[in-house]
N, C-alpha and C positions, 0 to 999 in steps of 0.2 A: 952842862947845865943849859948851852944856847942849843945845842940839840934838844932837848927835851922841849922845846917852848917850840922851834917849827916842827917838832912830831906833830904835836898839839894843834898847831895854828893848822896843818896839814890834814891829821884825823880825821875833821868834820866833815869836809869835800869828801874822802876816800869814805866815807859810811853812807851819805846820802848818793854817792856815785852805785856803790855796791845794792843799795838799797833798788834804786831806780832800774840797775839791770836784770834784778831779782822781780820785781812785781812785771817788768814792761818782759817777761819771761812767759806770761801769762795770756795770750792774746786769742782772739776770736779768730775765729776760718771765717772765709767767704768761698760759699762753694758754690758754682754754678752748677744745675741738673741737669745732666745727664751727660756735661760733660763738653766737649766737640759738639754731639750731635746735637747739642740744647735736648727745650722740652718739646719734641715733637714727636710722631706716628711712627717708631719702627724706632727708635734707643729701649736697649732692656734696661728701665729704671733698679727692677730690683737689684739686678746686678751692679749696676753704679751706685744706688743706694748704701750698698754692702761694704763699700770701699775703706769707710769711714770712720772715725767715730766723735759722732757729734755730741758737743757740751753745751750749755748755756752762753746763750751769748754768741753762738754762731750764725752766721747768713744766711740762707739758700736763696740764689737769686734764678728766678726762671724766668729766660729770654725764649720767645716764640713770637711768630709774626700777630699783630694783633688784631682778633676778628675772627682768627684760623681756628686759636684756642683760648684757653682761659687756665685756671689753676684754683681751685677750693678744697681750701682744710675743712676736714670734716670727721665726722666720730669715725669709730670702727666698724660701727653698722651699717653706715652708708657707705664706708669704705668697701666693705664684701660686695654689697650689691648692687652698686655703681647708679643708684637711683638717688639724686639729691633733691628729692621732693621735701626730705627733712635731713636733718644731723652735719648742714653747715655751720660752719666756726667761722667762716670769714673765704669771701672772692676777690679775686685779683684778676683785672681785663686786662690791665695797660699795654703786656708786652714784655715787658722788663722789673718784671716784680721781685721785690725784695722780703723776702720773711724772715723776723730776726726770732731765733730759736730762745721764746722767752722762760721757760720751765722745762724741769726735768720732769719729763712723761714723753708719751709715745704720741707719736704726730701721724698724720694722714692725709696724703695732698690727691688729687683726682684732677682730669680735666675732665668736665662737664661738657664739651660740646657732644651730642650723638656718635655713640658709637665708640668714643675714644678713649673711655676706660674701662671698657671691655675686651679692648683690644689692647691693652695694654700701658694706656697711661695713666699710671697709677703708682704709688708709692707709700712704703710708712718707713720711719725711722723712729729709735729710740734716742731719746736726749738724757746725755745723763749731766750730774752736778760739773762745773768747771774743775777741770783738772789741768796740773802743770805738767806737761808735757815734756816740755823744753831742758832737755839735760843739763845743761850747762846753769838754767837759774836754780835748778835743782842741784846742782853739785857746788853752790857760791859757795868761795873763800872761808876759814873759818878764819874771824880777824882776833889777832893777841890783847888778852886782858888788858892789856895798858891802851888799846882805842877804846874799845869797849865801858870802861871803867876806869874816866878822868881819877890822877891821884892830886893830893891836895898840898903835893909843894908843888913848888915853883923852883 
C-alpha cells in the first residue's frame, strides 16, 4: 500500500520529465551559408544548399564582410535573372544576418551587389512543415497504465 502512494507521489515528475524530453526533441537548426567559406564569391551555394533539410523554424545566418556584399530574398523570377529591380521579399546589409525560416515554401536568397549572382551567389531552398527528427524523442518510453491512468484507492 506505501508503495503504491510514492509510485504516485513519483509519476507526476516522471510524465512531465518524459513529456519535456519528447517536445525539447523537436528543435530549430541554425545554419550558417555556405558553410567555412561563409557567404562570399567562389563557395558553391547550390551544393551547400543541398546538404539539408530545412523546416520551419530554422535560421540561415549569412556572415560576409559588410559593404562587400548584401543578401535579398526575393521571388523566383528575380531569382533566374539576377536583376532585383523588382520581386524583393526583404534585404539584409548588416553582415551577420539572420533569417528565420518562417513558412513552408520555397525561398530564394541572391546577393545584389554587381555581378555577384551571376557569378554564382545565389541560392533557393525548400522548407518544409517541422518535423521530428530526433530518434530518441521519437522512440520515448511507452509508460504502464497505472502512471498513465491514476486508480482511485489509495
Amino acid at each position: 500500500m506505501e508503495d503504491q502512494k510514492v509510485f504516485r507521489f513519483y509519476s507526476f515528475p516522471i510524465i512531465i520529465l518524459i513529456n519535456y524530453l519528447f517536445f525539447t526533441g523537436i528543435k530549430s537548426e541554425v545554419y550558417t551559408v555556405g558553410g567555412d567559406e561563409q557567404w562570399n564569391t567562389g563557395a558553391n551555394f547550390d551544393s551547400w544548399s543541398q546538404q539539408y533539410n530545412y523546416s520551419i523554424g530554422d535560421v540561415l545566418v549569412f556572415k560576409y564582410t559588410e559593404g562587400q556584399h548584401n543578401v535579398y530574398e526575393v521571388t523566383q523570377a528575380t531569382y533566374r535573372s539576377c536583376v532585383a529591380s523588382s520581386g524583393v521579399i526583404a534585404k539584409y546589409e548588416s553582415g551577420n544576418d539572420q533569417v528565420t525560416l518562417t513558412e513552408a515554401k520555397k525561398y530564394w536568397f541572391i546577393c545584389n551587389v554587381a555581378g555577384h549572382c551571376l557569378g554564382g551567389m545565389r541560392f533557393s531552398i525548400d522548407v518544409k512543415e517541422i518535423s521530428n527528427t530526433n530518434s530518441t524523442a521519437a522512440a520515448a518510453p511507452t509508460l504502464p497504465p497505472e502512471i498513465l491512468e491514476p486508480s482511485n484507492s489509495f
